[in-house]
N, C-alpha and C positions, 0 to 999 in steps of 0.2 A: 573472467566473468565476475562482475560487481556481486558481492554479498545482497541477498534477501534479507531484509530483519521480517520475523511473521510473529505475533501470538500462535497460539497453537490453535484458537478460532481462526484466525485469518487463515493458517494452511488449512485448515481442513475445507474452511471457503471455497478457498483455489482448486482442492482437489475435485469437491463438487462439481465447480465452476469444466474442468477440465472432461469429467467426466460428461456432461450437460452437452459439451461442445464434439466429445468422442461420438457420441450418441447421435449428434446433429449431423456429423461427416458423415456417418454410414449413410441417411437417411437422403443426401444429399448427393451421395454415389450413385443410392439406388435411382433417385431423380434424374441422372446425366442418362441412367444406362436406359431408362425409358424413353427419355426424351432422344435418347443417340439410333431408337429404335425406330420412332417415326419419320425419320427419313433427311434429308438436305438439313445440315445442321448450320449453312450459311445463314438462313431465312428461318432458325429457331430458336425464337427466344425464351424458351424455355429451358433449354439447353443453357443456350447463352447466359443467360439468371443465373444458372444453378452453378456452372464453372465461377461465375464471379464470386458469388456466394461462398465456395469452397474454400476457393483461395483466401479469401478474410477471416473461414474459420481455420483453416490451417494456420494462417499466421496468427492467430490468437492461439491455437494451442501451442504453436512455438515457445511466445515468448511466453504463457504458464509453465512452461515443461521447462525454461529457463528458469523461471524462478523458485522454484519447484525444488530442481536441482540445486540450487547455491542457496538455499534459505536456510537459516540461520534461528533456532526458535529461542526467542525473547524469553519467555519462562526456565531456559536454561543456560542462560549468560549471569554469570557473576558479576552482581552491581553492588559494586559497595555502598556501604551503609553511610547514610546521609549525604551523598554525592549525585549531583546530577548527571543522569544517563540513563540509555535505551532502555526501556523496561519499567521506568520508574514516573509515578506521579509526583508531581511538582505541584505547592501552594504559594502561590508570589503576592506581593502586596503590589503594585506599582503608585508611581507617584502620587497620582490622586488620594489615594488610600483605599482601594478599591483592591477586593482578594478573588480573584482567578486560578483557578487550580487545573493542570494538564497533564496529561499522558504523554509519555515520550515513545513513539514508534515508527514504525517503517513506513514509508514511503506510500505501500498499497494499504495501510488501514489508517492512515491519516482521515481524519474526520474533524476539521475542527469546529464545528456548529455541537459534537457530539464531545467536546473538550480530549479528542487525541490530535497533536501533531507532530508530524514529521520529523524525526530528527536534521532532517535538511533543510529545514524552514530557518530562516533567521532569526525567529526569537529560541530555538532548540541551539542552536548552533552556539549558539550566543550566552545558553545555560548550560550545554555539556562540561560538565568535569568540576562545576563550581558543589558549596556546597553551605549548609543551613546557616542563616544568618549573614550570610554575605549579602552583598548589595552588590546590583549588576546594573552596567548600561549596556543597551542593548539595539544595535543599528537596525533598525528593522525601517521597510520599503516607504513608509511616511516621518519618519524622522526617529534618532535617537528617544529611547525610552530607558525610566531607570526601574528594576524592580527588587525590591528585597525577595531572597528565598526564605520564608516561614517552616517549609517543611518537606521535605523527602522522602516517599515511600516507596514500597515494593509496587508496582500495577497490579490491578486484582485481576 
């Protein structure tokens, strides 16, 4: 089972999230066992909705309950100091001369409009393990970019 990275916001998201969905299955059992009352469930689509319906929230609680399980929280992973990796915001200059500053995280709270991404994203990938003042090229999906790292910190 692949590790979860989460904030400790993010799990508590998911658990929400989870609970929201726990809530939903009962309410969607009770729906079958009404609908399984009124009769021929060939010719009931009401029925038939609610079975479909279930199943997609079951398989969403799944895969929360999966990550749930193997997650990993970012606020207590040991990031060394001034080192790029999970948990930590980055300040880059790139070529232009333009400064950009991002969050390094997991997968489900990647936001990058909101300046978090992904450590599996190509420009994270690509700054993992470097560290201040270095100068990085970096393959990302429209071509090679260079960025200098100006600065490393904790993620608030």
């Amino acid at each position: 089972m692949a590790e979860t990275y989460l904030t400790r916001a993010g799990y508590k998201k998911l658990r929400e999230d989870l609970e929201g969905l726990m809530k939903q299955k009962a309410q969607l059992s009770i729906d079958i066992g009404e609908a399984r009352e009124k009769g021929d469930l060939k010719e009931n689509a009401e029925y038939h909705s609610a079975k479909e319906k279930l199943g997609e929230v079951m398989g969403r609680i799944g895969v929360i309950q999966d990550k749930l399980q193997s997650a990993k929280l970012i606020d207590e992973l040991e990031v060394p100091k001034d080192t790029v990796a999970i948990g930590t915001q980055v300040t880059l200059e790139d070529s232009d001369g333009d400064t950009v500053e991002y969050s390094l995280v997991g997968e489900d709270e990647s936001d990058p409009l909101e300046g978090r991404i992904s450590v599996q994203s190509p420009l994270a990938q690509g700054l993992l393990g470097k560290k201040v003042k270095e100068t990085v090229e970096v393959q990302l999906p429209n071509g090679a970019r260079s960025f200098k790292i100006l600065k490393v910190a904790r993620s608030a």
